[in-house]
C-alpha positions in Angstrom: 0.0 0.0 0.0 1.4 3.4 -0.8 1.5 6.5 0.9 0.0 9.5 -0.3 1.7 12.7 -0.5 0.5 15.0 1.1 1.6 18.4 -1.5 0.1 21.6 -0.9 -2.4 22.4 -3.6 -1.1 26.3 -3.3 1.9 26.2 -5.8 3.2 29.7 -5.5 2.1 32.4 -2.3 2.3 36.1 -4.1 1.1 38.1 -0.9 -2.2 37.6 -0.9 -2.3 36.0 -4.0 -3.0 32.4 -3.9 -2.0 30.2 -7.4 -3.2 26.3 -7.1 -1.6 23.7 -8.9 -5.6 22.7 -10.4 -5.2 26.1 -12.3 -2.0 25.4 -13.6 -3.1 22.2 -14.7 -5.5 23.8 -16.8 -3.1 26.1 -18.4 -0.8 23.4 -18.9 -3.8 21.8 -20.8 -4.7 24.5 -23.2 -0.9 25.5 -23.3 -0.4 21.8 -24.6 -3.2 21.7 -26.9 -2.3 25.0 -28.9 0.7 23.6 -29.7 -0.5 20.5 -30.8 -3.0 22.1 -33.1 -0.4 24.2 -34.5 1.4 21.0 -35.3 -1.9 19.6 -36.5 -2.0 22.9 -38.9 1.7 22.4 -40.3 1.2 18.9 -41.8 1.3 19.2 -45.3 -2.0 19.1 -47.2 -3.8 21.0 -44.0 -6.3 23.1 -44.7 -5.6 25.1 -41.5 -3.3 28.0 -39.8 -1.4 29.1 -37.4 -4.4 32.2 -36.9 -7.1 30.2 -37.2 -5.5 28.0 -34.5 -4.7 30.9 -32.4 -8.8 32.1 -32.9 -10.1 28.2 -32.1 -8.1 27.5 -28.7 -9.5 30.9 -27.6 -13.4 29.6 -28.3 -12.9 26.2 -26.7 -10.7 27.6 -23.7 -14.0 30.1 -23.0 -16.1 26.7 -23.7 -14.2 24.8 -21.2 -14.8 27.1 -18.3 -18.0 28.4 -18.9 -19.3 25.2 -19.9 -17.6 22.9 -16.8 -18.7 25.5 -14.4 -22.4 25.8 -15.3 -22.6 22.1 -15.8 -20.9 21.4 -12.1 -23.7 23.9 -10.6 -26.5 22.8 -12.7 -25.9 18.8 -12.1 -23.9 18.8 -8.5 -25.2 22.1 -6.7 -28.7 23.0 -7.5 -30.2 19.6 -6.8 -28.4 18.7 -3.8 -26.4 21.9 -2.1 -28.7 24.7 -2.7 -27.7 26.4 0.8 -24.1 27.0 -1.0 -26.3 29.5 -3.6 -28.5 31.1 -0.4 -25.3 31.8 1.3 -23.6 33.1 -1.6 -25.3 34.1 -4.7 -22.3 35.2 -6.6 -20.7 31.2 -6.3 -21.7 30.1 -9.6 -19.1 32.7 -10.9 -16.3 31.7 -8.1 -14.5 29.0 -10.3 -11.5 29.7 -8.0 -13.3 27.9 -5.5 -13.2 24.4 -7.7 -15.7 22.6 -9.0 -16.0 21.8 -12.8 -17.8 19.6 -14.8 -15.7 17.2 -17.5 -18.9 16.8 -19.0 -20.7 20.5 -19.0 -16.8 21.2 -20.0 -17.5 18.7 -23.0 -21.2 20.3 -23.9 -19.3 23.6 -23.6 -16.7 23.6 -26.2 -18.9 21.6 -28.5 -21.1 24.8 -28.7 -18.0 27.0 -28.8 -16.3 25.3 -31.8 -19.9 24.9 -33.7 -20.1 28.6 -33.4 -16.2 28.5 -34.7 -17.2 26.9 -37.2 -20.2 28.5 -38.4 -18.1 31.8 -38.3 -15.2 30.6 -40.3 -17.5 28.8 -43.2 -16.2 25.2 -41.9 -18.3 21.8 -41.2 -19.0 21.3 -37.6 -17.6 17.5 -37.9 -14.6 18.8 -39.5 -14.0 20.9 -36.7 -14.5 18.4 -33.7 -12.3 16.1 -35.5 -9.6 18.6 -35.5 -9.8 18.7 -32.1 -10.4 15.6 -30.9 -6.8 14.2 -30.5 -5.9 18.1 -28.4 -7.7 17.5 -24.9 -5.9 14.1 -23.7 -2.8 15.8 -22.6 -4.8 18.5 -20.6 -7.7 15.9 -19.1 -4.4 13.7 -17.9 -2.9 17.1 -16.3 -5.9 17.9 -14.5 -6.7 14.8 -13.1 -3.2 15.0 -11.6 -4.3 18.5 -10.4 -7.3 16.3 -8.6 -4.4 13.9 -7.1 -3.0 16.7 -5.6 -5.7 18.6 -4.1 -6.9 15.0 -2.3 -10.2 15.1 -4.3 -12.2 12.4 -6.3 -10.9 9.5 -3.9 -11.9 5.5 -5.4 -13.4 3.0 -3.4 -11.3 1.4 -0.1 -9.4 -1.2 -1.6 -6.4 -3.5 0.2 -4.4 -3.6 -3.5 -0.8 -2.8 -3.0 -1.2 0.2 -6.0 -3.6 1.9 -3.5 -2.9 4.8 -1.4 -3.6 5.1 2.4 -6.0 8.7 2.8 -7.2 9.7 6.0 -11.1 9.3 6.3 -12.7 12.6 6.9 -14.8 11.3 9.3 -13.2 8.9 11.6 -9.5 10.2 10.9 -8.2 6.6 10.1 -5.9 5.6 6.6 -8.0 3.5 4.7 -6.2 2.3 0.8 -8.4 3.8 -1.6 -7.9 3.4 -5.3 -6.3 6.9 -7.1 -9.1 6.9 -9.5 -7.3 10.4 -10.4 -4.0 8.6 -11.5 -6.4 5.9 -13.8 -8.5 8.7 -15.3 -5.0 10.6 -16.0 -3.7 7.5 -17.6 -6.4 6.0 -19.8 -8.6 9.1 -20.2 -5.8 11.4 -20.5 -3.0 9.8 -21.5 -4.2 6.3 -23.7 -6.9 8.9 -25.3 -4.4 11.6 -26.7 -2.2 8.8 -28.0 -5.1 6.5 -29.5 -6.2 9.7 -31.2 -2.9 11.1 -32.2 -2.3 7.6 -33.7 -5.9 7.2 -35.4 -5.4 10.7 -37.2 -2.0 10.6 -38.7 -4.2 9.8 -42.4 -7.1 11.2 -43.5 -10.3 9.3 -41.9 -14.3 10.1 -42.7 -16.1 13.3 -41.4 -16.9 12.4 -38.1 -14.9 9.3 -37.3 -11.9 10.8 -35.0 -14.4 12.6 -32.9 -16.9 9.6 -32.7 -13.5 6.9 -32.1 -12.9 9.4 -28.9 -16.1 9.8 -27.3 -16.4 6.1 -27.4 -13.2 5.6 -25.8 -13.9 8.4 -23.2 -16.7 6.8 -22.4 -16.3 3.3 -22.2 -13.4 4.3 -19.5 -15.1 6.6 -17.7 -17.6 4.3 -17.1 -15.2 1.3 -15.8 -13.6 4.0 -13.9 -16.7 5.0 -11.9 -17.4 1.2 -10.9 -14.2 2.3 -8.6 -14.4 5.6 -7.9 -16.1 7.0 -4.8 -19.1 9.0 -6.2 -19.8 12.9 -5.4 -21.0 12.6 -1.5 -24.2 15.1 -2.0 -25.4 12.3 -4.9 -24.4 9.5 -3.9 -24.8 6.4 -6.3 -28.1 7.0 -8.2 -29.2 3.2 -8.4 -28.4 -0.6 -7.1 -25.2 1.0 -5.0 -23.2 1.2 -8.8 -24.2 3.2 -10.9 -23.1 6.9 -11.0 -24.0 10.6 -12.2 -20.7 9.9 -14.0 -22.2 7.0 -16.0 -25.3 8.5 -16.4 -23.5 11.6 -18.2 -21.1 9.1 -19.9 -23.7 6.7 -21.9 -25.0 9.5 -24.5 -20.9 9.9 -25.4 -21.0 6.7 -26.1 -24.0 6.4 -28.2 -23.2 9.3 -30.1 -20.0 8.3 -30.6 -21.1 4.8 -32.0 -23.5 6.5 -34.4 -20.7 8.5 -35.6 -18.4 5.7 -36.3 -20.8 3.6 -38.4 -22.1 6.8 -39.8 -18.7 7.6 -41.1 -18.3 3.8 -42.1 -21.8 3.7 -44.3 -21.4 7.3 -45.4 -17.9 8.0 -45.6 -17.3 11.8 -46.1 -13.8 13.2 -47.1 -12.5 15.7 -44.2 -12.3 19.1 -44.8 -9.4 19.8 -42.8 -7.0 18.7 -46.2 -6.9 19.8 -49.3 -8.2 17.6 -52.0 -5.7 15.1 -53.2 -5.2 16.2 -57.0 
């Protein structure tokens, strides 16, 4: 059984100036992703640019936030800690205070890159496939962010990989799987490389984006069966199943559709020029 480590989630003191390592994750994540895209752009036949890269991290970083923090008040908070909005009514704009939602972040930039797209004259598809294979790096670096602030804990376990956290409410160690650590390794991690992989040739409209919400979902959903569910929700039926699963299962069919949609119908991407 391991030890956890007990790291300060305050990185840096500036006065009274706090910075967290959960909000350097995230700019590690969009950091990471810009440069990928702009990698994306460079390949030859790319119907892309460094500007229009520029332009689209801007709309999915304002997707991200605005997206994961309404979705973590509209699913976690108003149907289960309302007294956090009576005793503060300006919380839903706090995001300093943590709380995000992977999948109002997901519904988020999905709007924001649809409105990219209908602004630069592209196909939606064409767009989320461009993106599809930039998150992994940043989803791995914030679940490491969730490691260190001691949040999102799995279920007690006696495996030797587990860690020993104190229980809140009896003050003993008890091993607990780092359902962090698996969700930075298989949907951080295993997604950006499946996808990095998968997208190296040209593929149908619609099949990167579909291959990746399958494989987001399918883990996310093992992952849960492990993974100690938000306390104010508890499980939502037969002591399994989880607002995390619930969320995950229309990725999943969507992403499905997509794939044999793209396997049927195959559409050439518009993200490269025509070959002549």
């Amino acid at each position: 059984m391991l030890n956890y480590p007990k790291i300060d989630p305050v990185a840096l003191h500036l006065g009274p100036v706090q910075i967290h390592w959960y909000g350097i994750m995230y700019v590690v994540g969009f950091a990471v992703a810009w440069w990928l895209a702009r990698r994306q752009a460079a390949r030859a036949g790319s119907t892309w640019n460094a500007e229009q890269v520029d332009d689209l991290i801007f709309w999915a970083m304002v997707g991200v936030i605005v997206g994961g923090r309404i979705g973590y008040v509209l699913l976690y908070v108003l149907p289960y800690q309302m007294e956090l909005l009576r005793a503060d009514w300006l919380y839903p704009v706090k995001i300093w205070q943590g709380g995000m939602s992977f999948h109002g972040g997901l519904a988020g930039v999905l709007v924001s890159l649809a409105l990219y797209a209908r602004r630069h004259g592209r196909r939606v598809l064409d767009v989320f496939d461009f993106c599809a294979p930039l998150p992994g790096i940043g989803i791995c670096a914030v679940r490491i962010g969730n490691f260190i602030n001691g949040e999102l804990w799995g279920a007690p376990t006696d495996w030797r990989w587990g860690f020993l956290v104190q229980d809140t409410n009896t003050g003993e160690l008890v091993g607990r799987h780092a359902s962090q650590l698996y969700e930075a390794a298989f949907e951080g991690i295993a997604l950006y490389f499946l996808l990095a992989w998968y997208s190296r040739r040209q593929r149908p409209v619609g099949a990167i984006v579909g291959l990746g919400l399958v494989w987001y979902a399918v883990v996310r959903i093992m992952v849960e069966l492990v993974r100690v569910p938000d306390a104010q929700i508890g499980y939502m039926a037969d002591d399994w199943l989880t607002m995390g699963q619930v969320l995950s299962l229309p990725m999943l069919l969507v992403g499905v559709a997509l794939l044999l949609r793209a396997k049927i119908q195959p559409r050439t991407s518009g993200n490269f020029t025509p070959a002549a």
